[in-house]
FIDO-35408 format. One record per atom (N, C-alpha, C, CB): x, y, z; atom name. Coordinates in steps of 0.02 Angstrom, whole numbers, plus 50000, padded with zeros to 5 digits. Glycine has a CB too. Layout:
    xx    yy    zz atom
     X     Y     Z   CA
...
***
This chain:
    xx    yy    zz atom
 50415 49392 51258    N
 50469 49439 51246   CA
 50536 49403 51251    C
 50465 49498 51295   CB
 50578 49428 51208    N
 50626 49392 51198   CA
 50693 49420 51248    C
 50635 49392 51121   CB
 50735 49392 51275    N
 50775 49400 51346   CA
 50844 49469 51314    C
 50819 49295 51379   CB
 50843 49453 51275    N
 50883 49513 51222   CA
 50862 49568 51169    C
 50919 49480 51181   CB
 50801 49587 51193    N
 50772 49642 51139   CA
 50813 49682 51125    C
 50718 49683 51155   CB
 50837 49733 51173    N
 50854 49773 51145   CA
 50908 49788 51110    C
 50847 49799 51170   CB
 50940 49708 51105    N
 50997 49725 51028   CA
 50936 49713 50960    C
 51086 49643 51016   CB
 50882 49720 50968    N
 50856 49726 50888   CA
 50847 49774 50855    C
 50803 49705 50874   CB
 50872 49785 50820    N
 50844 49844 50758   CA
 50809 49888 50773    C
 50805 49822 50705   CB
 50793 49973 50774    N
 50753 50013 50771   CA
 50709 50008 50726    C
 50776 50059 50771   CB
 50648 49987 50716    N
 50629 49990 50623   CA
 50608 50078 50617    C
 50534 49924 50593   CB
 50640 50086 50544    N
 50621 50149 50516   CA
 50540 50155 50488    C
 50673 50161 50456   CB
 50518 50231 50478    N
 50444 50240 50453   CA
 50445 50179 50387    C
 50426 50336 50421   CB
 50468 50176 50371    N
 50458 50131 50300   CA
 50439 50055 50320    C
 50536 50129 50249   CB
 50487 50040 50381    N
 50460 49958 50388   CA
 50399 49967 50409    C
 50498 49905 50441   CB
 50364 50010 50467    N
 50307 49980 50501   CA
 50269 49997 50432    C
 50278 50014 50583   CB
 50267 50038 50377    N
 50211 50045 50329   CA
 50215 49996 50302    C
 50206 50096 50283   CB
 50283 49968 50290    N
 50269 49904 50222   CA
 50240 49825 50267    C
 50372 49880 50169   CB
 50246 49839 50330    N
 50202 49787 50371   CA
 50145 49794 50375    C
 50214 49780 50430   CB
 50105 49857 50369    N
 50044 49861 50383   CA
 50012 49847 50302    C
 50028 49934 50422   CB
 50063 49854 50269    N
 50046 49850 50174   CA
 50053 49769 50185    C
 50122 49896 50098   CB
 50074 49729 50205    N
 50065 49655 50202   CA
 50027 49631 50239    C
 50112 49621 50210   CB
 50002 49653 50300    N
 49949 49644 50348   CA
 49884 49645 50315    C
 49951 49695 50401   CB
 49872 49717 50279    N
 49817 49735 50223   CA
 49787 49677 50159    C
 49854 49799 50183   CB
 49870 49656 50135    N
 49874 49583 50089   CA
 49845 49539 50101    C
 49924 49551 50084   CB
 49869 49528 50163    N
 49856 49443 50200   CA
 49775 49440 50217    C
 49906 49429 50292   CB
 49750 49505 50237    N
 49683 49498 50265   CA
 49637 49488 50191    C
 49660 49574 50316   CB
 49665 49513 50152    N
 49642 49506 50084   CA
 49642 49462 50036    C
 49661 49540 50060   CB
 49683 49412 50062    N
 49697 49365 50019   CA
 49646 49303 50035    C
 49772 49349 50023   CB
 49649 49262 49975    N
 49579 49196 49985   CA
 49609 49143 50038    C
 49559 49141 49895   CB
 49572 49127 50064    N
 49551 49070 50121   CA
 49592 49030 50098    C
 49474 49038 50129   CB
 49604 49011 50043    N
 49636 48965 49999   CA
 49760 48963 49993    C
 49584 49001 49911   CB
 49726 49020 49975    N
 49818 49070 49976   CA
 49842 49068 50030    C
 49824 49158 49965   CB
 49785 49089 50100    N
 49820 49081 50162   CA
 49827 49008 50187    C
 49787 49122 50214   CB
 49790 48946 50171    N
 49813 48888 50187   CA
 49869 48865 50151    C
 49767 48848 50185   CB
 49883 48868 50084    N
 49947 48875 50043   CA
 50009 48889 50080    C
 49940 48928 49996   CB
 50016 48947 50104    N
 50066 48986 50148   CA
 50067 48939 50218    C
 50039 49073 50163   CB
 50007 48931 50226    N
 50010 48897 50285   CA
 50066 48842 50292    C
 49946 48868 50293   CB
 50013 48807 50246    N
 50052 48725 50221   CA
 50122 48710 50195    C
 50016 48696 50160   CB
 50165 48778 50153    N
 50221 48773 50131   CA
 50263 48797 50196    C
 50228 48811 50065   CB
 50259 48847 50221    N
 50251 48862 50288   CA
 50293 48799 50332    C
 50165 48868 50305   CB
 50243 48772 50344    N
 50255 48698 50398   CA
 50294 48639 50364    C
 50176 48658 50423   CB
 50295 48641 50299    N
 50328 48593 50256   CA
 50407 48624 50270    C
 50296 48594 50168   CB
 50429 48696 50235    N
 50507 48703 50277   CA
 50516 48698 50328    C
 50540 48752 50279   CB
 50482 48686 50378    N
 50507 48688 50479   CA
 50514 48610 50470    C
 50424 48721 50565   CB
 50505 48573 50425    N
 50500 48487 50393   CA
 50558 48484 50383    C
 50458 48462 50323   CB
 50565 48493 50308    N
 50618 48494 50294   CA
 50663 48541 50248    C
 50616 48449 50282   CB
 50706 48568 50272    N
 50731 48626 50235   CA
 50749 48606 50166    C
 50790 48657 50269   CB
 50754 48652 50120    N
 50783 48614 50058   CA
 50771 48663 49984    C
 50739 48533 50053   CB
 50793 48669 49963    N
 50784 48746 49897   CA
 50723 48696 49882    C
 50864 48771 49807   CB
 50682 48652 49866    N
 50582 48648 49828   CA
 50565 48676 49896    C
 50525 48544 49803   CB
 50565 48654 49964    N
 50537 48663 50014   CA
 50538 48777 50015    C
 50586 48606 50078   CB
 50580 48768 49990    N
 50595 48864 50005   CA
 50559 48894 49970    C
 50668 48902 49986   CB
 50567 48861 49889    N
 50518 48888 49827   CA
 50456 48881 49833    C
 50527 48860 49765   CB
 50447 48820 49868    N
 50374 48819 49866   CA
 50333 48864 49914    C
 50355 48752 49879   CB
 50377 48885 49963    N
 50348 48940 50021   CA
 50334 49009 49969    C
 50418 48960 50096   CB
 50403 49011 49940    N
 50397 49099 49909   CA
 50330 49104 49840    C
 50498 49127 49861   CB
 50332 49040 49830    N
 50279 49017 49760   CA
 50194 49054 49774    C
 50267 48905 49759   CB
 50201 49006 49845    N
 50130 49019 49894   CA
 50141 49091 49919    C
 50122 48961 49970   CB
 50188 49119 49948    N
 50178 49211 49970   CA
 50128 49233 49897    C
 50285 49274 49971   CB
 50188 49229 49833    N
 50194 49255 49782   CA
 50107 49256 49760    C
 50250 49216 49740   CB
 50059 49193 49755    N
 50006 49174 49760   CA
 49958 49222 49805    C
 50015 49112 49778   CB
 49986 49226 49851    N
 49929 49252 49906   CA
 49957 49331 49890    C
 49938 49216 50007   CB
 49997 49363 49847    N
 49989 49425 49847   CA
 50034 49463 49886    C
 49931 49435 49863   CB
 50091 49438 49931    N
 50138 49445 49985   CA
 50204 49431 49946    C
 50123 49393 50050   CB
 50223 49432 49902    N
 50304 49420 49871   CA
 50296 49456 49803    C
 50330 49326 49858   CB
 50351 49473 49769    N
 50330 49511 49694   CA
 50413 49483 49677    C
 50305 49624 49691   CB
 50436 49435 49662    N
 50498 49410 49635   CA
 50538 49475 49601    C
 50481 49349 49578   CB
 50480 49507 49559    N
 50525 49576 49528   CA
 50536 49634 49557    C
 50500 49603 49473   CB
 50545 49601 49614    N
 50554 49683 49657   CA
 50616 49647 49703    C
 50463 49722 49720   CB
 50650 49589 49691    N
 50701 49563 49728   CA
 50788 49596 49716    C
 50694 49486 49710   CB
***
């Protein structure tokens, strides 16, 4: 737990659904998509950098967790 919670955000009915709608995704997605995410994942905590960023949202987008046209 973090030493300052309670300045965070209330989340509204809409966030916890659209978390449990990506929770639903992720469990659903191939073995494959989630090492993807994984791997792009650990590559930005590397090195930051707009390929390093794209390649994270590339891999969500892949595993079923990003929809670019809904940005």
């Amino acid at each position: 737990m973090r030493e300052n919670d309670d300045a965070l955000p209330t989340p509204a009915p809409g966030d916890t659904a659209r978390l449990d709608q990506m929770a639903a995704c992720w469990r659903d997605a191939e073995p494959a998509a989630k090492e993807a995410v994984g791997d792009a994942a650990a590559a930005l905590q590397v090195s930051l950098s707009p390929d390093s960023v794209a390649d994270l949202f590339n891999a969500l987008e892949r595993a079923g967790l990003y929809d670019p046209s809904k940005d």
